[in-house]
C-alpha positions as MATLAB code, in Angstrom:
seq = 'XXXXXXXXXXXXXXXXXXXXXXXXXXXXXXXXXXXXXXXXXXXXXXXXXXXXXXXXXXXXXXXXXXXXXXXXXXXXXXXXXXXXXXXXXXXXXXXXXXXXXXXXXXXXXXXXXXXXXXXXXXXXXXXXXXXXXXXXXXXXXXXXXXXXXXXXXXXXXXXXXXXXXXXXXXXXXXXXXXXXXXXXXXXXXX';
ca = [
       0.000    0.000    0.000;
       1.208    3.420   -0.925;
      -0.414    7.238   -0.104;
       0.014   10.316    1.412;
       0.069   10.534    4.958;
       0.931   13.862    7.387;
       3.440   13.171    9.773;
       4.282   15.920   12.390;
       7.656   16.853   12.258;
       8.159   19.387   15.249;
       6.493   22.153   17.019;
       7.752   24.846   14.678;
       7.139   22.707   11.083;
       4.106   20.983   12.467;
       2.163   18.459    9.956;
       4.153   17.641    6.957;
       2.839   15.734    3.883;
       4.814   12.701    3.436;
       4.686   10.259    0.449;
       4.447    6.833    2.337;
       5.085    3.016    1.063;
       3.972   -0.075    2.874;
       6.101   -3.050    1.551;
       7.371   -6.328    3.093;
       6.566   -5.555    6.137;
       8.229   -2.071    6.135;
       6.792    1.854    6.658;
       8.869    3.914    4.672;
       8.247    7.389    3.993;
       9.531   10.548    1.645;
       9.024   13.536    1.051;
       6.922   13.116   -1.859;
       5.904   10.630   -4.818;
       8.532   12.314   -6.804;
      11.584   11.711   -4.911;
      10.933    8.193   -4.451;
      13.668    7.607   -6.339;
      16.464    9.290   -4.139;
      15.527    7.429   -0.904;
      13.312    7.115    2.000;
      13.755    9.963    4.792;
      12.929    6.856    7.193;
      11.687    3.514    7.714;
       9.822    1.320   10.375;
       9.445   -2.238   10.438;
       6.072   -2.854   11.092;
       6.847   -5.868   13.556;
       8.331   -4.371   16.190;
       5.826   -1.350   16.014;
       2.442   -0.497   18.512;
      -0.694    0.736   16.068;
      -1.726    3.303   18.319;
      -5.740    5.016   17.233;
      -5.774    8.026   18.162;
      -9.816    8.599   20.242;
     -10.643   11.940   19.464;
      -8.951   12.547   15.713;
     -10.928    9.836   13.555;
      -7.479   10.635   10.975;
      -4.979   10.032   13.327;
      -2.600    7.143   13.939;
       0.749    6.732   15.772;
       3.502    4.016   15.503;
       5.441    3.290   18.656;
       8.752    1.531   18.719;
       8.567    1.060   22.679;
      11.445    3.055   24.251;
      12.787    4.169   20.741;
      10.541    6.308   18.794;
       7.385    7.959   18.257;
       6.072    8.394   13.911;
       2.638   10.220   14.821;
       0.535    9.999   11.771;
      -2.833   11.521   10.291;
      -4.370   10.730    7.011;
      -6.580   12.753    4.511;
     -10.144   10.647    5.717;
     -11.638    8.322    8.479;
     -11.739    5.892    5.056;
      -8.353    5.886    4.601;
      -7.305    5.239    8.034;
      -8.661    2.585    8.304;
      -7.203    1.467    4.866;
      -4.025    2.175    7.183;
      -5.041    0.212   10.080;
      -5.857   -2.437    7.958;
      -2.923   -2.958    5.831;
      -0.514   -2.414    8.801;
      -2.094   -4.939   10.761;
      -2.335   -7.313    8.052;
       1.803   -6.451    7.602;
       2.199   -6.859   11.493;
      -0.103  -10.636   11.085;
       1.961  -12.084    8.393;
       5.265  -11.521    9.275;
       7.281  -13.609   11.725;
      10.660  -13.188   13.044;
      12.959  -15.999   13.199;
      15.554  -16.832   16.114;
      18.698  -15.507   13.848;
      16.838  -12.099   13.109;
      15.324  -12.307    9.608;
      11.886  -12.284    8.642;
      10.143  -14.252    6.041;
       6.426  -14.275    5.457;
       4.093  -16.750    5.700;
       3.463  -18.673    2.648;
      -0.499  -18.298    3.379;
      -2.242  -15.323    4.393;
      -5.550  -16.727    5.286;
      -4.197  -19.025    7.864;
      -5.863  -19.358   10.787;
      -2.822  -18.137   12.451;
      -2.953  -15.165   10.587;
      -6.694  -14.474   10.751;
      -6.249  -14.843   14.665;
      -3.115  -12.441   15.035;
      -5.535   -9.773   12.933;
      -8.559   -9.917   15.102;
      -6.586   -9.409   18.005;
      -4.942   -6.066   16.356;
      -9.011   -4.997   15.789;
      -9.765   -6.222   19.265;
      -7.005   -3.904   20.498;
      -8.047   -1.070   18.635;
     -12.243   -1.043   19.031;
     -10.563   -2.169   23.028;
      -8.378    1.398   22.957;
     -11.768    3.070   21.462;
     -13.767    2.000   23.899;
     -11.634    2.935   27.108;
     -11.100    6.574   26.011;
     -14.981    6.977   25.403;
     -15.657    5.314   28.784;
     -13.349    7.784   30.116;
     -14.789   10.336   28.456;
     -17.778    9.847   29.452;
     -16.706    9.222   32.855;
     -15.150   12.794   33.437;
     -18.280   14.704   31.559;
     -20.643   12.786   34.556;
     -18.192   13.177   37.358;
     -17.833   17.471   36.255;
     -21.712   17.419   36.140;
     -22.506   15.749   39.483;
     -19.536   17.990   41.268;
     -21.929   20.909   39.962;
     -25.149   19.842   40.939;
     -23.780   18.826   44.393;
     -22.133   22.276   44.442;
     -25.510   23.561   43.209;
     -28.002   21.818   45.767;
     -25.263   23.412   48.848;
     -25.563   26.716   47.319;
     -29.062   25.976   47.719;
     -29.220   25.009   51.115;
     -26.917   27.854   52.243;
     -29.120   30.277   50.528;
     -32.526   28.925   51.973;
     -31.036   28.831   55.271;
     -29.120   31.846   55.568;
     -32.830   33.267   53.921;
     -34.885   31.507   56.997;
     -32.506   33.376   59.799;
     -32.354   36.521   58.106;
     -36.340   37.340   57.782;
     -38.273   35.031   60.194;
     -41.608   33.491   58.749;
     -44.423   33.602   60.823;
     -47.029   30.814   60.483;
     -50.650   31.149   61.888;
     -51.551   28.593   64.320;
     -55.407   28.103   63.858;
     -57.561   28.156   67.956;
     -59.378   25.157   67.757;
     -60.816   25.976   71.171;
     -62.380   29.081   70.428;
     -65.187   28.602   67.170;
     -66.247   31.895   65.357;
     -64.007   34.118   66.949;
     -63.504   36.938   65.163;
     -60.053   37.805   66.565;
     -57.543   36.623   64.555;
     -55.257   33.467   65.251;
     -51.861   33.705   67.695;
     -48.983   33.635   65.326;
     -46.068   31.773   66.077;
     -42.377   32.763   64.764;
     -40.507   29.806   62.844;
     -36.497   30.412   62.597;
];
């Protein structure tokens, strides 16, 4: 597989259009389609990498060499993403690394090893998707009960500091005495 992908460079460059090529099992990446020709600016091998979905940019995705180095991508679409995902994980399923360090492929990519090393690469993804919303989710409903708790004692200040401040006097009907014209005792309330 083959496309452009941004990759952020730094701080002061930012996002950078990069020509990218998937092949045997490697990420390599140029400048552009053009210069294809006069060598990669860098290469990954796809084996030793983490596919890392980013949850809040649908574009994004990042390789991680654990302890090494960080190639933080975005694509053009959603679509082609996932293109991404896909074809990386598929690179990631079929190759194998022998004891003396080089890597063949296997002969048959629709093995049942194969198949099984690619749904756990989705698994890990829709599982990485799924945390951050839960933890989304978990900090919007933890902000809004921490207001309405703060709410409900404003509340209660406010109707109590109101009850001492002007005292409310309820009538407190004479059962004893019937027709009286006088009006009822009041009692004060604080």
């Amino acid at each position: 597989m083959e496309g452009i992908l941004w990759k952020w460079t730094n701080y002061w460059n930012g996002w950078q259009t990069r020509w990218f090529v998937l092949e045997n099992g490697i990420i390599s990446y140029y400048k552009s389609q053009d210069e294809v020709s006069q060598g990669c600016k860098g290469s990954v091998k796809v084996s030793v990498c983490q596919i890392n979905v980013n949850c809040i940019d649908n574009t994004r995705l990042d390789l991680v060499i654990p302890g090494q180095q960080h190639m933080y991508l975005k694509a053009p679409s959603p679509q082609d993403r996932q293109k991404w995902l896909v074809a990386l994980g598929s690179a990631k399923a079929c190759v194998r690394s022998k004891s003396d360090g080089t890597v063949t492929l296997l002969e048959d990519p629709n093995s049942l090893s194969h198949k099984k090393s690619e749904l756990r690469l989705y698994c890990d993804l829709m599982m990485q998707q799924v945390h951050a919303k839960i933890d989304d989710a978990s900090s919007l409903l933890t902000a809004t009960c921490d207001t309405f708790i703060r709410t409900l004692e404003d509340i209660m200040k406010l109707t109590s500091n109101a009850s001492n401040a002007v005292p409310y006097e309820m009538p407190i009907p004479n059962i004893t005495a019937k027709n009286n014209s006088s009006k009822p005792p009041r009692q004060s309330i604080t």
